[in-house]
N, C-alpha and C positions, 0 to 999 in steps of 0.2 A: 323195396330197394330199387334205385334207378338203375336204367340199362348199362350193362357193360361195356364201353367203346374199346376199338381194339389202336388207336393211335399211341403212342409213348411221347407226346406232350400235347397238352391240352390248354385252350386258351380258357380264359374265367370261365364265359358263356358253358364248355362243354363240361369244366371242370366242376361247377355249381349241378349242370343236369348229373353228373356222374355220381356226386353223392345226395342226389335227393335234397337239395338244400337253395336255395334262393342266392343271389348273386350278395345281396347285402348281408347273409348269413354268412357265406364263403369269407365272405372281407371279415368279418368280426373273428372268425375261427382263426385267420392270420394274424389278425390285433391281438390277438390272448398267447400269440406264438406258438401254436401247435406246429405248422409248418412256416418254411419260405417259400415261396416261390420265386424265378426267378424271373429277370427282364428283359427283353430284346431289345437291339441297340434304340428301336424306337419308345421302351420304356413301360412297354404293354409286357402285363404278368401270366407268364406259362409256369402250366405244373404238369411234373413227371407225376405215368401213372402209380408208381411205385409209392410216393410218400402221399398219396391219396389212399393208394390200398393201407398201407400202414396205420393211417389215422383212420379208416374204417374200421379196424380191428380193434381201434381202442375205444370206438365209440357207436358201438352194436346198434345199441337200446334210443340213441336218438334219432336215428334214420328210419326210425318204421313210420313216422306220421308222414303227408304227402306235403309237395312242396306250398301247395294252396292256403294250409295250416300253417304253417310256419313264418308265412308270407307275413300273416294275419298277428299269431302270438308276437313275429319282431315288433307291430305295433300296440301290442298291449290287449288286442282285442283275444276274449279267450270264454271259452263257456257257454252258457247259449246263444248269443249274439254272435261267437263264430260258425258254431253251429248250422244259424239259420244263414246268414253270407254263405258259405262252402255249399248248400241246400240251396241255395240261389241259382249260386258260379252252376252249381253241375245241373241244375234244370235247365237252364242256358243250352250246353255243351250237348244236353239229352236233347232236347229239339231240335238245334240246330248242328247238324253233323260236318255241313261244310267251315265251320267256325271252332270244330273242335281242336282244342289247342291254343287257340288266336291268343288269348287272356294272358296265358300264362309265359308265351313265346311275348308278346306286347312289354311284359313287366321286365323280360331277363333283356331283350334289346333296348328296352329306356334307359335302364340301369351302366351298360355298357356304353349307352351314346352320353347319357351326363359323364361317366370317367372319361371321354374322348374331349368333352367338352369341359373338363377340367372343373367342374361343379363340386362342393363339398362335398366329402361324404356323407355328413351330417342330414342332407338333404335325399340322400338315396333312399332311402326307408319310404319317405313321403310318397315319394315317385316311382317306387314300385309298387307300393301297394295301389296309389289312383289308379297305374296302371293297369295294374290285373282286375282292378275292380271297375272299370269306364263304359264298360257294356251292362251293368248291372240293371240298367234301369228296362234293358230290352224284356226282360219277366214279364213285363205290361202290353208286350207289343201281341198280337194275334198270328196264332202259325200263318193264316192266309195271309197275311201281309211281310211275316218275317221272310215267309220259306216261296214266299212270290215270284215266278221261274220268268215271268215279263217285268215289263215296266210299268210304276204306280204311281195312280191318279195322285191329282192334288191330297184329294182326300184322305187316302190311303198312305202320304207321307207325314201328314201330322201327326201320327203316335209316334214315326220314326226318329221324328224330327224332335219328338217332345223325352225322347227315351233318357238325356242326358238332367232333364231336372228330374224325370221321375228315379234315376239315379241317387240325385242328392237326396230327395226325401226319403230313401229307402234306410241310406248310411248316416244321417243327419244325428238322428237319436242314439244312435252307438256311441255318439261323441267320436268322429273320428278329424284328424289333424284338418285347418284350416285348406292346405295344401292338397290335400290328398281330394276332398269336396269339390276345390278348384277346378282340378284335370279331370275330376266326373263331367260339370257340368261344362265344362269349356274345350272340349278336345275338336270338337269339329266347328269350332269358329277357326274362321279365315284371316289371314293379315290384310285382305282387301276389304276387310268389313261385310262380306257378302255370307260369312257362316252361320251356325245354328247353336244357341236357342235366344242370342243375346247381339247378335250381329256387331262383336265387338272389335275394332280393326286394329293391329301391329303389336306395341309392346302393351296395350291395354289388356293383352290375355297372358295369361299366367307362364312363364317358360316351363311347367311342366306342362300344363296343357300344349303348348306348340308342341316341344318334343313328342307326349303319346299323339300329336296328329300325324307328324311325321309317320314314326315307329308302326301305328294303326293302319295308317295310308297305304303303309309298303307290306305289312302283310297281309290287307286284303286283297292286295294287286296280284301279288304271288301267289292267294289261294282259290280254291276252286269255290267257287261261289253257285246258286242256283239258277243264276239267267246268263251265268259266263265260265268259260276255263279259265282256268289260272294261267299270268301271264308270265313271260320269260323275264328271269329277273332284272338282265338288261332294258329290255321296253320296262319296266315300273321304276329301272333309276329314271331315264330317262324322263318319264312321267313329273318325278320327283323335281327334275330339274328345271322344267317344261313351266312347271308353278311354283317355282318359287320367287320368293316375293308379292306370290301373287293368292295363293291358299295358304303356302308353308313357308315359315319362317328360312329364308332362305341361309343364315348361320347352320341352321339345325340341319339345313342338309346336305350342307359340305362334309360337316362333320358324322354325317350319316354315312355319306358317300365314302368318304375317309374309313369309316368304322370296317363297313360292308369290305372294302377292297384289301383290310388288311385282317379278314377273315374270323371278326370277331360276329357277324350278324349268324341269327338262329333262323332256319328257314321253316317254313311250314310243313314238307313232306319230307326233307332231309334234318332232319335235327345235325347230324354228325357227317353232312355230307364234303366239311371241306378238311377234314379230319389229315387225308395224306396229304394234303399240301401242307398241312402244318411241321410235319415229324421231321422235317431238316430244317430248323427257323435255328441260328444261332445264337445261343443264350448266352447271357450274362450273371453273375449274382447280383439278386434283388441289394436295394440298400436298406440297411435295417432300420424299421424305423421304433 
């Protein structure tokens, strides 16, 4: 069961961790009409905790699998091949301690910057799962080089650098969406053409890959890392800002900026840290759709 926040309205991001459930799950439980939500003059959907506890009650027995799994079944994928993924994601997370979380905080912020960026929903699915899954390929990488407290030789950046094809070939055979493949293997290409593994420059890379580079970018800045502290979230906007156009799709980081400042973004050490500024936001009713 996910953590209990103590706010009385929740935006998606907190709303989704609250019941155990992935952001693109949340949106379907609303299409089937269990609840509403409502909308703030700017159109973004808050939910009271109340008709979140209420539809907990009616639906015990599906909140015990974790959000990883879920992430995985909205794709279809289920059975041993989810299996061995989740046996992946969480060797990942067991090595590397300062990255624990990243994946999963990666997928519920993509999710939330394509509805900023007005993207189908149709495409979320895609785009969360690349998301949680874009590190996938690091399995291959060596502790001495993952968990490397200095800086690495040439040498030593070629697994790093190679971790996004070894990605694809890990997910390839699952059969997973053309889309989701994409943002594995293309998330740290540059719009300047100077990125990795394919040095492919501007709209020639996939807009889910641009966004998880964005989303990735910003939450490695804000975490603790092993050769740096984690930075103040103003110095990593600014960062963001600093390169855009120039590594990051600079759309994507308005619209980041945009997201972040109206307190939709999940942080690394505070999941629920902007929680009381939310509880006076004046609502609207949702429009039905």
């Amino acid at each position: 069961m996910a953590q209990r926040v103590e706010a009385r309205v929740l935006n998606a991001t907190q709303a989704a961790d609250y019941l155990g459930v992935s952001i693109c799950t949340l949106k379907k439980i609303e299409n089937l009409g269990h609840f509403r939500p409502y909308r703030t003059p700017g159109g973004h959907r808050r939910y009271s905790r109340q008709m979140l506890e209420e539809y907990l009650e009616l639906s015990k027995g599906f909140f015990e699998a974790p959000v990883a799994e879920k992430i995985l079944l909205d794709q279809g994928v289920a059975g041993l091949q989810r299996d061995v993924i989740m046996s992946l994601m969480a060797a990942i997370d067991t090595r590397d301690h300062y990255s624990r979380g990243h994946s999963s905080r990666v997928a519920a912020n993509a999710v939330v910057l394509a509805e900023h960026m007005g993207l189908d929903e149709e495409r979320w699915g895609a785009l969360e799962v690349g998301a949680y899954l874009h590190d996938i390929g690091k399995i291959a990488v060596r502790d001495a080089i993952l968990l490397k407290r200095g800086s690495l030789s040439s040498d030593q950046r070629r697994p790093i650098e190679e971790h996004p094809l070894m990605g694809a070939r890990i997910l390839e055979p699952v059969g997973f969406d053309k889309e989701v493949i994409s943002i594995v293997v293309f998330h740290h290409e540059r719009i300047d053409g100077r990125g990795y593994p394919s040095r492919l420059k501007g709209d020639a890379i996939s807009l889910g890959a641009r966004i998880v580079c964005v989303v990735d970018s910003f939450d490695a800045m804000v975490s603790d890392r092993p050769y740096r502290s984690a930075m103040p979230v103003k110095v990593a906007l600014r960062e963001l800002r600093a390169n855009a156009g120039i590594q990051f799709d600079s759309g994507v980081v308005e619209k980041f900026t945009e997201a972040y400042y109206e307190r939709e973004i999940m942080l690394p050490s505070l999941p629920h840290s902007l929680e009381p500024r939310l509880r006076e936001v004046r609502l609207v009713p949702a429009v039905a759709t």
